[in-house]
C-alpha positions as CSV (number, residue, x, y, z in Angstrom):
1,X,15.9,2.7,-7.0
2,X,12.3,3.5,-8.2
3,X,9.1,2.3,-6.6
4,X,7.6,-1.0,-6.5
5,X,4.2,-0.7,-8.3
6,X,1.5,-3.4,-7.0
7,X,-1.4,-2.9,-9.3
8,X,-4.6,-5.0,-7.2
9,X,-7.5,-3.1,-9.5
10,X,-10.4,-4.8,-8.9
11,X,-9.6,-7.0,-5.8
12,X,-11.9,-6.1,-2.9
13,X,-10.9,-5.8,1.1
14,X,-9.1,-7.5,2.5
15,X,-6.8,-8.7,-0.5
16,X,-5.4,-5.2,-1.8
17,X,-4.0,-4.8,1.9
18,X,-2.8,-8.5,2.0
19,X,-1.2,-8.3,-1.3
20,X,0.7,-5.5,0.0
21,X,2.3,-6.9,3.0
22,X,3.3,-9.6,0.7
23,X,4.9,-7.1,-1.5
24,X,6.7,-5.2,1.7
25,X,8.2,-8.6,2.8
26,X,10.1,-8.9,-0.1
27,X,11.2,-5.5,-0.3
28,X,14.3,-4.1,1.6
29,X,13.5,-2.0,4.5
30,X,13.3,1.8,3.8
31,X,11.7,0.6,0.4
32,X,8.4,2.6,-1.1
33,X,5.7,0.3,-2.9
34,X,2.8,2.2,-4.8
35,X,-0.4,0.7,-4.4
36,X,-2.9,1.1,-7.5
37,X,-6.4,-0.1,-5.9
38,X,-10.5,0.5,-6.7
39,X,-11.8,-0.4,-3.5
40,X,-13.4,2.5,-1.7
41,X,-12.9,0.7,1.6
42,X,-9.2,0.6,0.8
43,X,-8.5,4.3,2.1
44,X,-9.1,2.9,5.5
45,X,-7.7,-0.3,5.4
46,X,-4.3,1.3,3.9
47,X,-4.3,4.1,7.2
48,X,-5.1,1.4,9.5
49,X,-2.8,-0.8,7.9
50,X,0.2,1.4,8.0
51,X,-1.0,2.4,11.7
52,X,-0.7,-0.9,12.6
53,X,2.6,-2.0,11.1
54,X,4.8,0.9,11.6
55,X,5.1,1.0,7.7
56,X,4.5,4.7,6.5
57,X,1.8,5.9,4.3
58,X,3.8,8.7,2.7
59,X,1.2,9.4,-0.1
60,X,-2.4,9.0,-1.0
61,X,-4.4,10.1,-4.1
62,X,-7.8,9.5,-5.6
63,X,-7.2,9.6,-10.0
64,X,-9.1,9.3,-12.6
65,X,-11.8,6.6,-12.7
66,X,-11.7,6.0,-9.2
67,X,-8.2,4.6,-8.8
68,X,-6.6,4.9,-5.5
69,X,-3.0,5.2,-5.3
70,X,-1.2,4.4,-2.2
71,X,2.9,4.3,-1.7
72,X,4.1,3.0,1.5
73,X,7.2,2.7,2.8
74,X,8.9,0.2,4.4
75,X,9.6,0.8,8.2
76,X,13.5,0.1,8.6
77,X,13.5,-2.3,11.1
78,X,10.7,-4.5,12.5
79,X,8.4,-3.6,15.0
């Protein structure tokens, strides 16, 4: 199973982090979603998001043009 891909380009804090709980709710636990985002402040939301929810943040990277990319994965069971 390949990664969910939630592309929120553009959107400003708090929506790329809202956006991707959505996403994580409809995924099955153990589940990775890749976050594509342009908000600066989402580096910090994204840690203290997956600080928060027990969800791991199992990679970060800054690309080309600014893009963020986040993938998170899914805690297996809730918190």
């Amino acid at each position: 199973m390949g990664d969910t891909i939630l592309d929120v380009q553009g959107l400003t804090c708090p929506l790329p982090v809202l956006k991707a709980n959505k996403a994580l709710r409809g995924l099955p636990p153990g589940a990775r979603l890749t976050v594509l985002a342009t908000d600066p402040a989402s580096v910090a939301d994204f840690r203290a998001y997956a600080q928060e929810t027990g969800h791991a943040l199992v990679a970060f990277s800054e690309e080309k043009g600014g893009v963020f990319r986040f993938t998170l994965k899914k805690r297996e069971e809730p918190a």
